[in-house]
C-alpha positions in Angstrom: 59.0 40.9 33.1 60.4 38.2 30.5 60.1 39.2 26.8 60.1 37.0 23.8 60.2 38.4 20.4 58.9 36.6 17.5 59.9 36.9 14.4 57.4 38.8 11.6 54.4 40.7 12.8 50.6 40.8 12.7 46.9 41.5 10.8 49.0 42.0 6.7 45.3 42.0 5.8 44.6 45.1 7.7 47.4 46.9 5.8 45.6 46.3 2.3 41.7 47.2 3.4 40.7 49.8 0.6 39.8 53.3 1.6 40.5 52.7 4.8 43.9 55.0 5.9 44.2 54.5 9.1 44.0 50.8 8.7 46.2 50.8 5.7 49.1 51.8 8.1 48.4 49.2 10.5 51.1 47.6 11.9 53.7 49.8 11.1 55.8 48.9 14.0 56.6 46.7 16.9 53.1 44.5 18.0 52.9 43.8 21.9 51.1 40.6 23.2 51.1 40.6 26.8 50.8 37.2 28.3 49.7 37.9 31.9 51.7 34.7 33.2 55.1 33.4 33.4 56.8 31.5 30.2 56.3 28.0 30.0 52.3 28.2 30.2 49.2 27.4 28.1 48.9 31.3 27.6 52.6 31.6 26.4 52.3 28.2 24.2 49.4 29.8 22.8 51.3 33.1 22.5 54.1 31.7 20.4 52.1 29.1 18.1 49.9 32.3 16.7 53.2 34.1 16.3 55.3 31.9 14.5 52.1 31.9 12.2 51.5 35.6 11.8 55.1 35.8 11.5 55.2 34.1 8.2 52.3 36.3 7.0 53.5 39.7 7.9 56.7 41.7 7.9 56.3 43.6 11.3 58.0 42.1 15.4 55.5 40.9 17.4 56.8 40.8 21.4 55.1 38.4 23.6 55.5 40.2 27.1 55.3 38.3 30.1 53.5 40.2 33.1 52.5 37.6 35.6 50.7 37.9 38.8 47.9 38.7 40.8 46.0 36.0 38.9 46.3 37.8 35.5 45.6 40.9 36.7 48.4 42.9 36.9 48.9 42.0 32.8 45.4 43.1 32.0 46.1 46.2 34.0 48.9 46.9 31.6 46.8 46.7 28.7 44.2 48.5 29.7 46.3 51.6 30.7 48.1 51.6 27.1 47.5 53.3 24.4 44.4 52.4 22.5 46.2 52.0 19.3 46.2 48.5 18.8 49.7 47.8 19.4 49.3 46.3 22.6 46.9 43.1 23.1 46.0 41.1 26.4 45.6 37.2 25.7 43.7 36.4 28.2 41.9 33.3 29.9 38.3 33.2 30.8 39.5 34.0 34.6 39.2 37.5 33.9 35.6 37.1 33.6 35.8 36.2 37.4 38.1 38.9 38.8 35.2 41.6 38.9 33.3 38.9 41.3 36.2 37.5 43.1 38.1 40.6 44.3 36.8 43.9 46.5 38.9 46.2 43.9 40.8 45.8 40.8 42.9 48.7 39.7 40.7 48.4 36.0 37.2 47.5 34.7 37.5 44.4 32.7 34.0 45.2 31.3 35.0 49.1 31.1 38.3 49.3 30.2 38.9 46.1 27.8 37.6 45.5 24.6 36.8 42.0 23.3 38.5 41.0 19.3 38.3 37.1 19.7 37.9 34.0 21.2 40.9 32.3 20.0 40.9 28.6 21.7 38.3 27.2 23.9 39.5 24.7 26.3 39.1 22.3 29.2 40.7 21.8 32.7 42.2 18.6 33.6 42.0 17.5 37.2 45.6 15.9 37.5 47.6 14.6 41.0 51.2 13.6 41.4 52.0 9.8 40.7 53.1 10.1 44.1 49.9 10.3 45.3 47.8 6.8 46.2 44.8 7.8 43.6 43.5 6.6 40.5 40.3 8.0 40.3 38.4 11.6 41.4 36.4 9.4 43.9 40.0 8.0 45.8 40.7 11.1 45.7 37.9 12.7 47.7 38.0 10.0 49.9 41.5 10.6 50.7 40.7 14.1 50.8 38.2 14.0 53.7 40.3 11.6 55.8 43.3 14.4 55.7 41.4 17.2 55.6 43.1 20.4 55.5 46.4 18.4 54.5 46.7 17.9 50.5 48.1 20.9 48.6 47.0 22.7 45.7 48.7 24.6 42.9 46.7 27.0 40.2 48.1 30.1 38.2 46.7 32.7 40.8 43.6 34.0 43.2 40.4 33.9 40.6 42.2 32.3 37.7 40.2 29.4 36.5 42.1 26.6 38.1 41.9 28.0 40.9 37.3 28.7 41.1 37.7 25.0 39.4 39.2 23.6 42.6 37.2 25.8 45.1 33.7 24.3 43.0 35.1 20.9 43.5 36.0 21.4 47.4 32.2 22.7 47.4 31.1 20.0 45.6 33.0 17.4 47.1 33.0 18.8 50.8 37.1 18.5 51.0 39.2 20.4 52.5 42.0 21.5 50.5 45.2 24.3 50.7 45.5 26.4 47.9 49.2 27.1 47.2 49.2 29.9 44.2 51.8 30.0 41.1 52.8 32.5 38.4 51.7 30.0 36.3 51.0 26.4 34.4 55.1 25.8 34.1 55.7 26.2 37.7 52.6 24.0 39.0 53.5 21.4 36.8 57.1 21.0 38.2 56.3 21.2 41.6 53.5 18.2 41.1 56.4 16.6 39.1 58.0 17.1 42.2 54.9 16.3 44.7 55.9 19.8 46.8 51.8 19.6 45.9 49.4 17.1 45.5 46.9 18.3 43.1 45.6 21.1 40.7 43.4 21.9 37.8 45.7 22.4 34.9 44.8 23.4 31.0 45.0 20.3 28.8 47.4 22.7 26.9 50.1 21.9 29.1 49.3 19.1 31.0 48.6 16.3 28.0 52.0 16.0 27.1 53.3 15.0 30.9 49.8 13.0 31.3 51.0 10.9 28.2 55.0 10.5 29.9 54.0 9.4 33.2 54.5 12.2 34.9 51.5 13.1 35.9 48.0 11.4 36.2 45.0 12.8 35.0 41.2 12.0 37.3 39.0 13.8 35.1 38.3 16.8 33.1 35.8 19.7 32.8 34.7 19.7 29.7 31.0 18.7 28.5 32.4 15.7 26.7 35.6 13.2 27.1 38.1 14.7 25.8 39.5 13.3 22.6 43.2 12.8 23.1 41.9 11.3 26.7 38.8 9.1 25.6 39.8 6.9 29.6 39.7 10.3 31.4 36.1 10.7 32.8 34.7 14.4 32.7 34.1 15.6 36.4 30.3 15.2 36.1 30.8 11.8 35.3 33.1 11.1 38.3 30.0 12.5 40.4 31.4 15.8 40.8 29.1 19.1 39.4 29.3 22.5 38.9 32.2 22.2 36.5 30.5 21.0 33.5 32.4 23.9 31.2 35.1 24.9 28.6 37.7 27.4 29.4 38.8 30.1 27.3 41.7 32.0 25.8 40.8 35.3 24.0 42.2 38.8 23.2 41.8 42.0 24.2 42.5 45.5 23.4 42.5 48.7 25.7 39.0 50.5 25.5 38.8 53.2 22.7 40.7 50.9 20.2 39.1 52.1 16.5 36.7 49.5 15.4 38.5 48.7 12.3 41.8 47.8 14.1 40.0 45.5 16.6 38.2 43.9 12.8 41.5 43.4 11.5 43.3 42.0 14.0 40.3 39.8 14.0 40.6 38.4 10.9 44.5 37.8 10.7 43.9 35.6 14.0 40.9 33.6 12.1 43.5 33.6 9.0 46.2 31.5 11.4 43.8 29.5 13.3 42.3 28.5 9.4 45.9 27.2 8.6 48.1 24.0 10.1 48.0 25.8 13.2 44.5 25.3 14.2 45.0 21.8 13.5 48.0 21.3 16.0 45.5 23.1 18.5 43.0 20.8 17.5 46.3 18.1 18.1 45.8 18.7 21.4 42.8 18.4 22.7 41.5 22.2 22.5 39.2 24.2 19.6 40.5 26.8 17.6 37.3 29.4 17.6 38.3 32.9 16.3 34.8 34.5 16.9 34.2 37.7 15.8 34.8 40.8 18.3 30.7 41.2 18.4 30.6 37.3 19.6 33.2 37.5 21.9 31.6 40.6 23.5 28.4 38.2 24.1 30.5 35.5 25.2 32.6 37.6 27.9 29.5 39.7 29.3 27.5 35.8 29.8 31.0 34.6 31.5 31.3 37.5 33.8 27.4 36.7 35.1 27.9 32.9 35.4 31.3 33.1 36.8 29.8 36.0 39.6 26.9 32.9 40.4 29.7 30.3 40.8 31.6 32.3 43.3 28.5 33.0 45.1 27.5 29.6 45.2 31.0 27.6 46.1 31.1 31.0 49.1 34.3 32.4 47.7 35.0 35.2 50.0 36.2 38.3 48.7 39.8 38.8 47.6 42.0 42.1 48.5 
């Protein structure tokens, strides 16, 4: 467990709601955001830009706390066994709408046991390789692919995260053979295809733009409906002839079940406050959307995901995870 505190604290709007007491005393101490992987990733980029933000807003420490493993799992496991108080939140990715369909048991519901507050960014995935790797396009690739099949390595953040249903579509899709090689994280993938210890992965345009733009990687394609902006010569998969993963990803928050209503609203709103400041625009900077739906939307949103996330596993023949 790696924690990072940022200075300030969360939701100063939440503390002035009228005739509302137990709001009015909300934050009165120590904030938790658990990032269910290790430093260095989108998540924890993520993390500490809406700190640093709500820091300057509010007069309470907010601790990011790293959990990683088990694809995110073991994090959101924390959070939904804490306290529903509101002083521990899960910022999660839209992989935990595929953990009830990838896995025989979790030790939690994510339906159950989580509550929705926001849709903070929505994403895409970018299909990147090592420059060591002969490839300049998703179709080299395949066709490399399939004449080592069973040879070429690939890296995501953990079983059922969403790099990793992204590359088992693609092997469906494409009809490759391909080892999957699991990480704690985006930080850890991107140094070992730095490195070429692998070959490819599916990593969050977060994280992977700025080593796309040095060199040190090479992006194929992405998964998002459209080109993305800060790539406009990167085609999207469906354009390279791959389908299946025409789609954005998400980052979002969470609280434990039985959080009051008006603490999930006000945490809400302080997160649409930062993301309405020079902070959405550096998200916007690269590449992703600031969103900060309301808890009702994201509720929608999440319950659709888990359905179309339990087709996708069915379809690509994802077995069952222990």
């Amino acid at each position: 467990m790696k924690r990072l505190v940022v200075a300030g604290a969360v939701w100063l709007a939440a503390c002035g709601l009228p005739g509302d007491g137990f709001a009015q005393n909300y934050p009165n101490r120590t904030v938790r955001i658990v990032v269910p992987f290790a430093p260095g990733g989108g998540v924890d980029v993520l993390a500490r830009l809406v700190g640093t933000k709500l820091s300057e807003l509010t007069r309470q420490p907010v601790v990011v706390d790293h959990r990683p493993g088990a694809g995110g799992n073991l994090g959101a496991d924390v959070v939904a066994k804490s306290p529903p108080d509101g002083y521990t939140i899960l910022l999660a990715v839209s992989g935990l709408a595929v953990s009830p369909s990838l896995y025989r048991t979790l030790p939690f519901d994510p339906v159950r046991d989580l509550v929705p507050v926001t849709e903070v960014v929505a994403s895409t995935l970018l299909l990147v390789v090592t420059p060591k790797l002969p490839v300049t396009s998703v179709q080299e690739l395949i066709a490399l692919a399939k004449s080592k099949p069973g040879t070429l390595n690939y890296g995501s953040s953990g079983l059922g995260s969403p790099p990793h249903l992204s590359m088992e579509i693609f092997k469906s899709s494409a009809g490759v053979d391909l080892v999957h090689v699991p990480f704690r994280g985006d930080a850890p993938i991107n140094a070992a295809l730095i490195a070429g210890n692998i070959e490819l992965a599916f990593v969050p345009q977060l994280t992977g733009l700025p080593l796309i733009q040095s060199g040190q990687l090479r992006a194929l394609g992405s998964t998002g409906l459209k080109r993305a902006a800060a790539l406009p010569d990167v085609p999207t998969m469906a354009e390279a002839g791959v389908r299946g993963l025409e789609t954005s990803s998400w980052n979002g928050m969470f609280v434990p079940a039985g959080t009051p209503p008006e603490i999930v609203a006000a945490i809400q709103r302080e997160v649409g406050r930062v993301l309405a400041t020079e902070v959405g625009e550096r998200i916007r900077a690269i590449g992703n959307e600031p969103i900060g739906s309301t808890p009702e939307e994201f509720a929608v949103k999440f319950k659709a995901d888990v359905a179309r996330f339990a087709k996708a596993v069915e379809d690509a023949k994802i077995p069952k995870l222990d």
